[in-house]
Every structure is written in C-alpha cells, then in structure tokens.
GULUMNU-915552 format. One record per residue (C-alpha): z, x, y; residue in one letter. Coordinates in steps of 0.2 Angstrom, whole numbers, plus 2048, in hexadecimal, padded with zeros to 3 digits. Example, Ala and Ser with C-alpha at 12.3 -4.5 7.8 and 13.67 -1.06 7.14 Angstrom:
# GULUMNU-915552
82783E7EAA 8248447FBS 
This chain:
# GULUMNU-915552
0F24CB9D1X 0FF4CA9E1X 1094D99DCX 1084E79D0X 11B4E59CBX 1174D59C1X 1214DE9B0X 1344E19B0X 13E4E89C0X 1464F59B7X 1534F59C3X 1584E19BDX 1514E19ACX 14B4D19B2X 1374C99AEX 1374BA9B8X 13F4AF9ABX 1514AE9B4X 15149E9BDX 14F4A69CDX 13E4B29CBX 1304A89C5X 11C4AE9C4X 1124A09C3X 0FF49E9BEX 0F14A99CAX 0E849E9D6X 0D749B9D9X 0D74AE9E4X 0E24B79D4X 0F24B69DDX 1014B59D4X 1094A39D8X 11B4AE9DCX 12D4A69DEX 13B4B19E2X 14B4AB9E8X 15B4B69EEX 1684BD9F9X 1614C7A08X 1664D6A0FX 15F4DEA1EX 15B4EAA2AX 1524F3A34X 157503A2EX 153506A1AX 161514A19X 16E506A22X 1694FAA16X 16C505A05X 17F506A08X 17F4F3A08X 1724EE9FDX 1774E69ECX 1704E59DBX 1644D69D9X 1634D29EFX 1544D39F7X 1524E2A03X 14B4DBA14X 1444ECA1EX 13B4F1A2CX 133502A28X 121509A28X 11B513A1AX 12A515A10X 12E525A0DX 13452C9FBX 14652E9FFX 14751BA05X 13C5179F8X 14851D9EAX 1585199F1X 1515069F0X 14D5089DCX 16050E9DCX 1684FF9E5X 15C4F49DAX 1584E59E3X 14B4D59DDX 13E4D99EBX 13C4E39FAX 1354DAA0BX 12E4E4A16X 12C4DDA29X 1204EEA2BX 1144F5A22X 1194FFA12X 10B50BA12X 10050BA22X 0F4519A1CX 0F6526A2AX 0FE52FA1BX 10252EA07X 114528A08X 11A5289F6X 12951A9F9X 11D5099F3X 1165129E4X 12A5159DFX 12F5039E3X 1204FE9D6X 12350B9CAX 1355039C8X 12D4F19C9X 1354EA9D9X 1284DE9E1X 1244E39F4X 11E4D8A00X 1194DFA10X 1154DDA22X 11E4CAA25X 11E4D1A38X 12B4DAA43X 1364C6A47X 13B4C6A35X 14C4D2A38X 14F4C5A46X 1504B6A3AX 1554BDA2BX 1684C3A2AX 1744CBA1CX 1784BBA0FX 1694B1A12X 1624A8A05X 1504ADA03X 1434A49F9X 1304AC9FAX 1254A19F3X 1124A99F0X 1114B69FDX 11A4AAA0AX 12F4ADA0EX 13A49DA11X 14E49CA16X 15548CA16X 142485A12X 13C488A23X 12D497A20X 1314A5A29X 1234B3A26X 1144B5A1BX 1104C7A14X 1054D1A07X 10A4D79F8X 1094EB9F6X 0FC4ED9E5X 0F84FB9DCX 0E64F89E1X 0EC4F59F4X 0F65059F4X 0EA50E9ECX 0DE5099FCX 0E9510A07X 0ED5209FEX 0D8523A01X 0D951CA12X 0E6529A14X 0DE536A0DX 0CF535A19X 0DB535A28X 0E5544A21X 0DA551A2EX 0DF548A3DX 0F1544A3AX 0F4558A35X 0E855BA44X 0F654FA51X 104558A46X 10056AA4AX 0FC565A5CX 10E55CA5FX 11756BA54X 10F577A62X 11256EA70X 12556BA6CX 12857DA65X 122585A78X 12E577A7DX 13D57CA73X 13A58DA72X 149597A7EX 155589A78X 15358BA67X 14F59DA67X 1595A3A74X 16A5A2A75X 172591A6FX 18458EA73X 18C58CA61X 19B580A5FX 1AA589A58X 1AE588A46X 1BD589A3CX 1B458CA2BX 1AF59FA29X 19C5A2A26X 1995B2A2BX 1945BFA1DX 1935B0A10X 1825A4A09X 183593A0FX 17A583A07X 173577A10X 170566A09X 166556A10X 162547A0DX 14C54CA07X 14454A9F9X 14B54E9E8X 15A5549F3X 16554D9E2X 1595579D5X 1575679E1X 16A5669E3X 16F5659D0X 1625739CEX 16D57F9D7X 17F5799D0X 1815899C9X 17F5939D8X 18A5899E1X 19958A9D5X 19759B9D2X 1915A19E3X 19E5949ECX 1925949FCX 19858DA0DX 19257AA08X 18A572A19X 18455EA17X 179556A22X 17A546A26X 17A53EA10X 17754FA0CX 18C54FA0DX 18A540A00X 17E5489F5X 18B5579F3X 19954B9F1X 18E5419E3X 18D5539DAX 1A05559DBX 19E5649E9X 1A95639F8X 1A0565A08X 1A9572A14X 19D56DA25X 19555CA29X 18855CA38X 17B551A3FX 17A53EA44X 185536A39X 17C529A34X 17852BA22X 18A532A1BX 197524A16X 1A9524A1EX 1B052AA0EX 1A753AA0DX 1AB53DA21X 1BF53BA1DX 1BE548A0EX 1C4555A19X 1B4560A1FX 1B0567A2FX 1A655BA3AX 19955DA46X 190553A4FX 17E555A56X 17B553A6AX 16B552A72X 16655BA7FX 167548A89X 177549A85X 17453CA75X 17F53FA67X 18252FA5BX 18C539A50X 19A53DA5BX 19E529A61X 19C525A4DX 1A9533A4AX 1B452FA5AX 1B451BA54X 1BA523A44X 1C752CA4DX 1C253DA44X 1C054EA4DX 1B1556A4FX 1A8563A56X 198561A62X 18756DA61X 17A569A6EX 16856CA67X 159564A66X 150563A57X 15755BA48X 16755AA3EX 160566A32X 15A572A40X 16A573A46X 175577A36X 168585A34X 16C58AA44X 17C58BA41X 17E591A32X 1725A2A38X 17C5A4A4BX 18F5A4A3EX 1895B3A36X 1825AAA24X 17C5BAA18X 1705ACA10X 16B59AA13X 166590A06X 15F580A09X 15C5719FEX 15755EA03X 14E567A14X 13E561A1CX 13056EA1EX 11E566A1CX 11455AA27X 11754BA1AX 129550A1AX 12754DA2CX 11E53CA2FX 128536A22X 136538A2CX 12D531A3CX 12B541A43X 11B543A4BX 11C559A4AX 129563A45X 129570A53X 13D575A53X 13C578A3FX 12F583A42X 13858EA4FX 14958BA46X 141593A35X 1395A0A3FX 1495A5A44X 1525A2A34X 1475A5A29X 14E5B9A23X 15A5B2A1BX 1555A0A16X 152599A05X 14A589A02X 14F5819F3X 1455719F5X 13B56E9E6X 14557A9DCX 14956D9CDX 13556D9CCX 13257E9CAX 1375809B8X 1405769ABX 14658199BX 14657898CX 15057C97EX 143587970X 14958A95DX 14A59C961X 15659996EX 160590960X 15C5A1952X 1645AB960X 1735A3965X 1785A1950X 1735B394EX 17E5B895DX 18A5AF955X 18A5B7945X 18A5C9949X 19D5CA94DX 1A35BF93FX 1995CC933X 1A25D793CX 1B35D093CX 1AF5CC92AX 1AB5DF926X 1BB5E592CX 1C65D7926X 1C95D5914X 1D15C3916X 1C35BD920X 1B75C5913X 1BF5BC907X 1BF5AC90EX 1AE5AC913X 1AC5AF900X 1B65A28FAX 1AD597905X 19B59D8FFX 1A25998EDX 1A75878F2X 1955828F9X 18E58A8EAX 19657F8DEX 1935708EAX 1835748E9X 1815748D6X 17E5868D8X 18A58D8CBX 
C-alpha cells in the first residue's frame, strides 16, 4: 500500500469515487496506482496556510515533523491531501501531527524537496498521479507517501535517539538560561498598562496542544472568577472561539486574525532585544496602537512576565509550552528563558495544560436518585404545610391510579 488513508477522508466523506480522487490497482511493488486532482494552496508556513485553506484543496507545506497543533488544525480545514516539500516526521522525535492527518484519512505525501513552494502557487491546479505531482502536465516533484508502517519506523527510529536529543536539549537550555539570566531575572522594563492586574488572577492562553480542550475545562473559573484574560498570539482566537473577550493580546502577531485584533483589547507587541519586533509593523500597517515590551524569550515568557511584574495574585496558564517535545515541536532547540521565567513565576502560577485530561465525570444513576430526592423534600414539605397543594397532589395520585386500572 502507498498510503494508510486509503478509506474515507473523514473530513470530505469522500472514497475515491468522485471523478476527481481515484485509487487504482497495486503495482508489481504494492503501490497503490493514486490519482488525485485539486486546487493548491500553499505555504511555507502551516499556521499561514490554515487561515486560507479550504475544504477539499490540497494543502501544499513546507514543515518538518508536524507537530500536533498544525496536525489538527489541517484535519479542521479538511483538505483532499497534504504535500509536504519536508519531511513529516524525521525521527529526531515523536511528532504526533502525521498519525492525526491519517487517523482523519487525509493522504500525505512527503518530501517532494524544498523548489516545490517556488512552482507551486495559491489556485494551481494540481494532479498527483502515483507518488509523482504535475501542474499543467509538466512533473514537478516526486515524494513518498507517509504509512502507518513508515511512521511507525520513525516513531522507533526516534525513540532510540530520544537520549541524545534530551541530552542537546538540557545543554542548549543551560547555556541560554546563564545567557538570559539578569535580563530575565533582574529588572525588566515593563510597558505601561491600562488594564488593572494588580491583586487580580490572570489567564493566559496560547495556541499548544489541547489549548481548546484545556480552555473549555476552565470555563467555569473564567465566568465566575472574571480573571484578567491575556492571549497570545491564537491564544486571543481560542478565547474569542469560546465566547470570552481578551482584555491583553501580546506576542508576534502572527497567528491572531485581524478581526480578533479590532475587538478592542489592549495590544502588545514583542521586541527583541536586536530590536526585531514583527508584531509592531503588523499592528502599525493595521493602524492600531500598541504597546512595546522588550524581552527575549518567547511570547508566552513575556506575558508571564508581565502578568507577575503588574502585581497578578495568580497566573493561570492554559495552551503553555513546558516540556522538551513541547519545545522541538516548536523548533526550539532548549527552552532556557521558560525555565528562568517559571522559576521566577512559578509562586503563583498554575498550569492548566492537560487539565481536560485529568478527569472526566460522568453522569452515575445515584447522581440522578439525588438530584430527584433533593427535589422532593421541599415539595413534601410545602405539601405538608399546604392543604391545597395536599390536595392536589392527591387528586393527582387518584388520576394516575385510575389510568392505570388501579381502581
């Protein structure tokens, strides 16, 4: 087999029989004889691309070892394939993102080579004929599609090299945390805000994984709490998707749509100690005010930061990345400014990442006893000290008597 996600893309609901998906007969080597045709949409950037990709294209990326936030937000914008210019899963680690584009069915062809985001554009008609791609009938690249068995490989492969790449990780972390020690420890010139923190909880919400689950896990809190809410980057969209308002958005812009940005919250952009800051000429070009805070470190470092310098009483953060996977999936080879940030934080931080994981309630027949015999008690008691109600409830036992042939 070519592919895994021979079945049904349960994005499409399609099997191959639409006119414009075929899987033919296997070759002499057991590939699947594939035909695919469709719209393209591309970019070297897999969060760009989500905010453009439609339903039933094909999602043209250049992004090594998917991660599982890309990976989902692909199955959401459901499109017929995913080419991928890179290698979905390289084996330094065990990136989950190609085993959730195959667990939704959404075929995955892989490493066609770095030219193909220079040939391919937004609208191109594509047609991928075995494992080979074609616009306008000229080839254009020849890839491999990702297998379970092939995924599986690199899942071992990346298991056996788990000891050196935590070994680089620890190393990098160190080296960057003596770095970045007295600017992130010592004293950090915090932009001025408008929004009052001090002696309130804040929640802090990014774009990891489970951020949505993690972030309908404590709706409750959040409505009856009415914490300071602070977005990062999506982080501001997955507040918005859950109906919540964010009062600060901080970081590099580059994730949050425009619409979310116009809603009215306090903005902040991060600036790098080269005096980078992509978020500030995204928010000038928009013509929208904002503040600056110079820091290294990333976006989610930062709104810690500030959140702990304005006086926060608690910090709860959901989305946020804290482990070495977390890390690489991001590109990062160490996480040395997290470390020294949580250090510095860490008295009155909560992490809620993985809270929707920890225990899921279900609803037991007792729970349903209770609730009627909670119900009961003060109509028996209303009924005691009420002779019309006594008597209706009487009247009422009468009538289901005789409906019942009882009488």
């Amino acid at each position: 087999m070519a592919y895994a996600a021979r079945g049904i893309n349960k994005c499409m609901g399609y099997d191959g029989v639409d006119g414009k998906q075929s899987i033919g007969a296997e070759d002499s080597a057991g590939n699947a004889r594939v035909r695919i045709r469709g719209t393209a949409r591309a970019d070297r950037k897999t969060k760009n691309l989500i905010s453009r990709l439609r339903p039933g294209e094909i999602a043209v990326i250049a992004h090594a070892d998917i991660d599982e936030v890309s990976g989902r937000a692909l199955v959401e914008a459901c499109p017929k394939m995913v080419i991928n210019a890179d290698r979905s899963i390289t084996g330094r680690y065990r990136c989950l993102g190609p085993g959730i584009l195959l667990d939704a069915g959404i075929p995955v062809l892989d490493g066609v080579g770095p030219h193909l985001l220079d040939v391919v554009a937004d609208g191109d008609a594509l047609e991928i004929e075995g494992n080979e791609v074609f616009k306008e009938g000229q080839p254009i690249g020849v890839g491999v599609w990702v297998t379970r068995d092939s995924l599986e490989a690199a899942y071992i492969e990346a298991e056996e090299n788990l000891d050196a790449e935590l070994e680089k990780f620890v190393v990098n972390t160190l080296q960057y945390a003596i770095k970045e020690k007295d600017i992130i420890l010592g004293d950090i010139d915090i932009p001025p805000l408008e929004t009052q923190i001090h002696g309130r909880h804040c929640l802090i919400t990014v774009r990891g994984p489970r951020y949505r689950e993690d972030l309908d896990a404590v709706a409750s809190y959040i409505r009856e709490m009415a914490p300071v809410l602070i977005g990062v980057d999506g982080g501001a969209d997955a507040l918005v998707e859950r109906g919540f308002a964010p009062d600060i958005i901080i970081g590099d812009m580059d994730s949050v749509s425009d619409e979310t940005l116009f809603l009215g919250a306090e903005l902040v952009a991060h600036s790098y100690p080269d005096g980078r800051s992509p978020g500030a000429e995204r928010l000038a070009n928009l013509g929208l005010s904002h503040k600056t805070f110079v820091c290294p470190g990333t976006s989610e470092d930062i709104a810690m930061l500030l959140a702990y310098e304005k006086g926060a009483s608690l910090i709860v953060a959901v989305g946020t990345h804290s482990n070495m996977l977390d890390f690489l999936e991001k590109g990062r080879p160490g996480m040395g400014s997290t470390f020294l940030v949580r250090l510095k934080v860490g008295s009155v931080l909560v992490d809620a990442k993985g809270v929707s994981q920890l225990y899921r309630g279900r609803l037991r027949i007792g729970h349903i006893i209770g609730i009627l015999l909670a119900a009961v008690v003060p109509l028996a008691a209303i009924a005691l000290f009420s002779g019309s109600v006594a008597d209706t409830a009487r009247l009422i036992y009468l009538k289901i008597r005789v409906m019942l042939g009882l009488l």
